[in-house]
N, C-alpha and C positions, 0 to 999 in steps of 0.2 A: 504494500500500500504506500501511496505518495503524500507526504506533505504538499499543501499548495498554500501558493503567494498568490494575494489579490492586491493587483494595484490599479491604477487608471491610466487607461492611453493619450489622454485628452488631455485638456483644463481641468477637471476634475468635473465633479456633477454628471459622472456616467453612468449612474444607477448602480454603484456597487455594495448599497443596504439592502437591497434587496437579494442579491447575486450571493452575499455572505450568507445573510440568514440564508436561503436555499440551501449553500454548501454546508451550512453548520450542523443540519442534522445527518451531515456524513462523516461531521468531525468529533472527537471527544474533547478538544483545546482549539479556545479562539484567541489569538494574540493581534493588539496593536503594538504598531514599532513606531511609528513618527508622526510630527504631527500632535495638535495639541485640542480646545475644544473649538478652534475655527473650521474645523472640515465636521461635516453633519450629515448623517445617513436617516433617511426616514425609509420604514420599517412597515406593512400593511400585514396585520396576521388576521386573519379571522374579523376584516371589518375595521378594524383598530390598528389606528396610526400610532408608531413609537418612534418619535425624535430621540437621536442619542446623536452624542458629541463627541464626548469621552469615550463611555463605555465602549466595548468591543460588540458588534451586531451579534452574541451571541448569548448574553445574558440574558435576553427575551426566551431560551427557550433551555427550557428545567435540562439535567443531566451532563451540561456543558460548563465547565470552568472556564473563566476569562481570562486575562491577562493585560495588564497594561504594561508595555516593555520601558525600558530604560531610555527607550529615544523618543519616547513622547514628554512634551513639556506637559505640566501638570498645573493646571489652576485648582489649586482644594477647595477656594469654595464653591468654585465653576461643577469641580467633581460633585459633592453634596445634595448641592442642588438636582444634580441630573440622580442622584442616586431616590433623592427622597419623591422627583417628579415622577419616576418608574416607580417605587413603589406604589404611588400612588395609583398606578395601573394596573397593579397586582404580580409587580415582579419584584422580591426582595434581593436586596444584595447585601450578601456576607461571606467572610472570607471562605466558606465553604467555596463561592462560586466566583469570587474575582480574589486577585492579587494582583496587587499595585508593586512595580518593581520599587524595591528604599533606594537604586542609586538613581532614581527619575528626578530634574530639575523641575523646579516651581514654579510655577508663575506668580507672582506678585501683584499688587495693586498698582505700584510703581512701573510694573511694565506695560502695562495696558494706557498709564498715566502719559510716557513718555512715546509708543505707539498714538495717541490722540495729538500729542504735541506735535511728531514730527511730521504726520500727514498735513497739519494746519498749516502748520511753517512751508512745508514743500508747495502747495499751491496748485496750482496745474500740473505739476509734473509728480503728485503725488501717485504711488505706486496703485493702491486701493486696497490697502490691506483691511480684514475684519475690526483692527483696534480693538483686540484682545490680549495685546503683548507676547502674541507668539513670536514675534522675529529678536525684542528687545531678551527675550527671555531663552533664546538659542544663543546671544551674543554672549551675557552672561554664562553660560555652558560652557563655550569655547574658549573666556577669559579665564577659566576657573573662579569666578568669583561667584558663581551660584549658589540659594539652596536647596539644599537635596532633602526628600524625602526621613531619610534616618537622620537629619540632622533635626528632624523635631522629636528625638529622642532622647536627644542633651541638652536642657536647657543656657546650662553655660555654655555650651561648643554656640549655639543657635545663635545667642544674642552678640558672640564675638563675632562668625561671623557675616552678622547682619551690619553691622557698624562698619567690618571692612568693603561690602557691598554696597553700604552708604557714602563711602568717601568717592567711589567714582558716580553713585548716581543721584547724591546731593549737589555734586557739582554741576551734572548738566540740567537739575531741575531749577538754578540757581537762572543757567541760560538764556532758558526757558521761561526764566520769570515764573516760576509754580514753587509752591513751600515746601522746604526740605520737610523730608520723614525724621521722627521721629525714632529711633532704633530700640528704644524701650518699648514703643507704642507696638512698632511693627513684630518684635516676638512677642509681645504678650496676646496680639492678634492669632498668632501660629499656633500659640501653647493652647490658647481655648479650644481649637477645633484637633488640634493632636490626637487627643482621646479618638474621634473619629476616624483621623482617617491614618493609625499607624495599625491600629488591629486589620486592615487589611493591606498595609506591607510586608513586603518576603523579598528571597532573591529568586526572582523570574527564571536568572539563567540556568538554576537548579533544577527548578522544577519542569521546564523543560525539556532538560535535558534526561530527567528521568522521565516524563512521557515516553519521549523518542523512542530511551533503549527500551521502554516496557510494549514498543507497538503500534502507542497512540498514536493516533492520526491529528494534527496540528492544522489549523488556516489560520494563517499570518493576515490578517488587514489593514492594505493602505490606507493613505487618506489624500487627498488631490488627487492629484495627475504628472504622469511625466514632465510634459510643457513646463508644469510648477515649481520641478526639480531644481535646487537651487542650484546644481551645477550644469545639469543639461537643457535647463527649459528657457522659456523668455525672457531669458534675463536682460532688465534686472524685475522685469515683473512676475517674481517668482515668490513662492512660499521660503520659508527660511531652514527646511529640511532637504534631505534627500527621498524622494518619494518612489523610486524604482526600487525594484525587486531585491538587491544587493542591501538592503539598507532593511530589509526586515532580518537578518543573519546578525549586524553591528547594534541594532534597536531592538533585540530580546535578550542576545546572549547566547544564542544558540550557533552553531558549525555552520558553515555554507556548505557543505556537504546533505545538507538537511533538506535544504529545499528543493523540493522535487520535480515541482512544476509548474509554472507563473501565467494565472489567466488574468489579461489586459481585459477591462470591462469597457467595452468602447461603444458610446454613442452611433446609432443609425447615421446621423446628422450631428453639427458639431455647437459646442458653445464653451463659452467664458463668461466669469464672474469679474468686475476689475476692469483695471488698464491694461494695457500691452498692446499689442499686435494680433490682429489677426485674421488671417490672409482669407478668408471663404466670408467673412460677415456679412450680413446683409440687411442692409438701412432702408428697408421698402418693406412690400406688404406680405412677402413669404416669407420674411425673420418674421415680421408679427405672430403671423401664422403657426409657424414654428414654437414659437415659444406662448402662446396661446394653448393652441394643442398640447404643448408638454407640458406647461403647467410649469415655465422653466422659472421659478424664485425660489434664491438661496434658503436651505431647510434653516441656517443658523443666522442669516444676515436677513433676510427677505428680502433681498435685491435680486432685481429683474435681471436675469442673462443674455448677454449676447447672443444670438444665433447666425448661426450662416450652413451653408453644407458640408459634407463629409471631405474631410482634406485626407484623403489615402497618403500623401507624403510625410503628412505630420503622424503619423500613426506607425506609418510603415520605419519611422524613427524611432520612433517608439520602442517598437516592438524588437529592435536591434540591440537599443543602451540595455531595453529592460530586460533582455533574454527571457521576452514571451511565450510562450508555448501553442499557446491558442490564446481565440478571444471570447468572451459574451458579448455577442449584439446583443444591445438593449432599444429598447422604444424605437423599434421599426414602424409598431402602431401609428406614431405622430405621422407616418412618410405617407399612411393611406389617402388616398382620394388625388392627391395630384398628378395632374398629368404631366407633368415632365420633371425630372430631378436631374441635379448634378454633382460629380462628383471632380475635386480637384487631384490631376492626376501629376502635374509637374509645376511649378512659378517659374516667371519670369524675373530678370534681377537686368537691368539695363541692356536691355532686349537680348541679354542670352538666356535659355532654357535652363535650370537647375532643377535637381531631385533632392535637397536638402531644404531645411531650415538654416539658415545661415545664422551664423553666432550672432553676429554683432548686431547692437540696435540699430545705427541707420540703416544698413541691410535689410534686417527684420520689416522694418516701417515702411522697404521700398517695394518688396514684392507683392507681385499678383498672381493670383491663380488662373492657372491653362484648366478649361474643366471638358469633362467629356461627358454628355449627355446622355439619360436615359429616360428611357418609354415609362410614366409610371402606372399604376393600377386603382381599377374602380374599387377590387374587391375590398375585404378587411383581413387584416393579418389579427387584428386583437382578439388575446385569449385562446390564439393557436397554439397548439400541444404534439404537432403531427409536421413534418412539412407538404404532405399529400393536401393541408388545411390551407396552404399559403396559396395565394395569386402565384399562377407562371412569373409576371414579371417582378414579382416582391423575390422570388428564387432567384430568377437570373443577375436582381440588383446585388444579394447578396451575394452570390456566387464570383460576382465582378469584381466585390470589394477583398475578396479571400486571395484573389490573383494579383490585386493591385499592392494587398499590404502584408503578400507572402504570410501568412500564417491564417490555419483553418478558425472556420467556426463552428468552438468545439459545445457553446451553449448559445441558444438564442430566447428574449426574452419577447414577450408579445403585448404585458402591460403589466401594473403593478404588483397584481395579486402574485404570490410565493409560487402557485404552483402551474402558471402560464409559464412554460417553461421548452422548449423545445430540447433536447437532451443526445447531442452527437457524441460527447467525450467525453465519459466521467473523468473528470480532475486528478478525483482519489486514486483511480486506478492507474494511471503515470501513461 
């Protein structure tokens, strides 16, 4: 049996709460590795929506332990809140069923404080990030100047150092013209919610690791999208993680020998949350369309996405950095009723033809997409379970896109519900 990695081919926003939970009841361990509570999976079981953030899409369903790995940043009170909103839907969480890794960074009040300031400051040329302090609270990671989960374990280790965390970010809140913290104030903050949330830390990479050799079968869950990758994607309009496949092996603790098989959840049709680039958009009355029909608002921001069509180049990069396996199409439903679709097969960059994303931003900003047109269908794909159920040309569309971005479609989804599910290539079984 195979371990499998879920990440996103896209911008992110390619249905992969649904795609986990699906894969979850073939898994006995669901782990997040990166990513913090700005990326948001909504969830349809039995009628009922479940928004998660944090948690891992597998704690909605009884006999699955979770995991939060060591590369996700961690808001505690951000956690709480989503712990006590699922309760309230009748999912309890206790360490029976999640474990929060103790060497996970924190998120702060102050990070979220200095994410608000610096999009203000920027202006126009601001990125668009959530302003939840996910990027300020990766920087802190990488300075060593973080806190860590087990450091709400001591409270003298905590409040030293929080004071030395303080000397670099009372200074730029000074900048900023916003009022220094406090470092008495800000661990006596910590210590009150401790109680809660250290009875469900552990070390991830152990327990892991004992699944593994005992059998268990693991799904790793991303969160964005490659594009978002902060070293591969659009930059610099990118998330402050690494979101490919390679980054759920460093973000739990567990071997890259582990991961067995990496399904890209990739959009019918394409979109973005934010600024950046991006080369298929479309500012008329088929993006409307598009994101009408998908129902495209951010599960954690409510902000409206951009739409445009299916960029097979940006995908078929994708699926190269992320050493994808296969993909799930998702929401091919949105594509029903129109008669024509397209798909972007190559850009143009100062009239020469390229098959890449090119790194650089003016680059990025300059290209256009070459698209290749297709015949599209009256029928309905939604709630297909069969492909004998799908329109000939909803087949042929997909079939086109398998050829253009070199990897099968080994799951296709037809619409929200878990079990609309078209099923080419179990994951589990490699």
């Amino acid at each position: 049996m195979a371990n499998v990695v879920v990440v996103g081919s896209q911008w992110g926003d390619e249905g992969k709460g649904k795609i986990v939970d699906w894969l979850s009841t073939r898994a006995d361990v669901v782990a997040r590795f990166q990513g913090g509570h700005n990326a948001g999976h909504t969830l349809v079981i039995d009628g009922e929506v479940f928004k998660l953030s944090l948690l891992p899409s597998g704690v909605v369903r009884g006999g699955k332990h979770s995991v939060i790995g060591n590369g996700v940043v961690v808001d505690p009170w951000a956690l709480l809140d989503e712990i006590k909103r699922i309760g309230d839907q009748g999912v309890k969480i206790t360490p029976d069923n999640l474990t929060l890794a103790e060497n996970a960074s924190l998120i702060l009040p102050l990070h979220s404080d200095l994410d608000v300031a610096r999009e203000a400051a920027a202006g126009k040329a601001k990125i668009g990030t959530t302003k939840r302090g996910i990027g300020p609270a990766y920087e802190d990671k990488v300075a060593r100047r973080s806190i860590r989960v087990i450091d709400l374990a001591d409270p003298q280790t905590l409040l030293g150092r929080i004071k030395s965390l303080l000397h670099h970010h009372n200074a730029l809140r000074r900048g900023y013209d916003m009022p220094e913290v406090c470092a008495e104030e800000l661990t006596q903050m910590l210590l009150e919610i401790a109680p809660q949330i250290l009875p469900l830390a552990g070390p991830v990479w152990k327990q892991l690791d004992t699944a593994s050799r005992s059998g268990q079968k693991i799904l790793f869950e991303g969160a964005q999208g490659a594009m978002l990758d902060v070293d591969h994607g659009t930059w610099p309009f990118v998330t402050s993680s690494s979101t490919i496949a390679g980054q759920a092996a460093s973000g739990t603790g567990i071997g890259p020998h582990n991961l067995n098989y990496v399904l890209g959840i990739t959009k019918a049709y394409t979109t973005r949350v934010g600024a950046g680039p991006f080369p298929t958009e479309l500012a008329d009355d088929v993006g409307e369309r598009l994101g009408t029909r998908g129902a495209e608002f951010g599960t954690v921001t409510g902000r409206q996405r951009r739409c445009g069509w299916f960029d097979a180049v940006m995908v078929k990069q994708a699926i190269t950095i992320g050493g994808i396996t296969g993909i799930a199409l998702t929401k091919l439903d949105v594509l029903d009723g129109f008669a024509e679709l397209k798909v972007c097969v190559a850009y143009t960059l100062n009239g020469k033809r390229i098959h890449r994303l090119p790194a650089g931003i003016s680059e990025q900003a300059k290209i256009k997409p070459v698209y290749e047109t297709f015949e599209g269908w009256n029928g309905s794909t939604k709630g297909a379970r069969s492909w004998v159920d799908l329109p000939a040309q909803a087949v042929k569309y997909v079939r086109r896109l398998e050829e253009l971005i070199g990897a099968p479609v080994d799951l296709l989804s037809t619409s929200p519900e878990r079990e609309d599910v078209i099923l080419v290539r179990d994951p589990f079984k490699g």
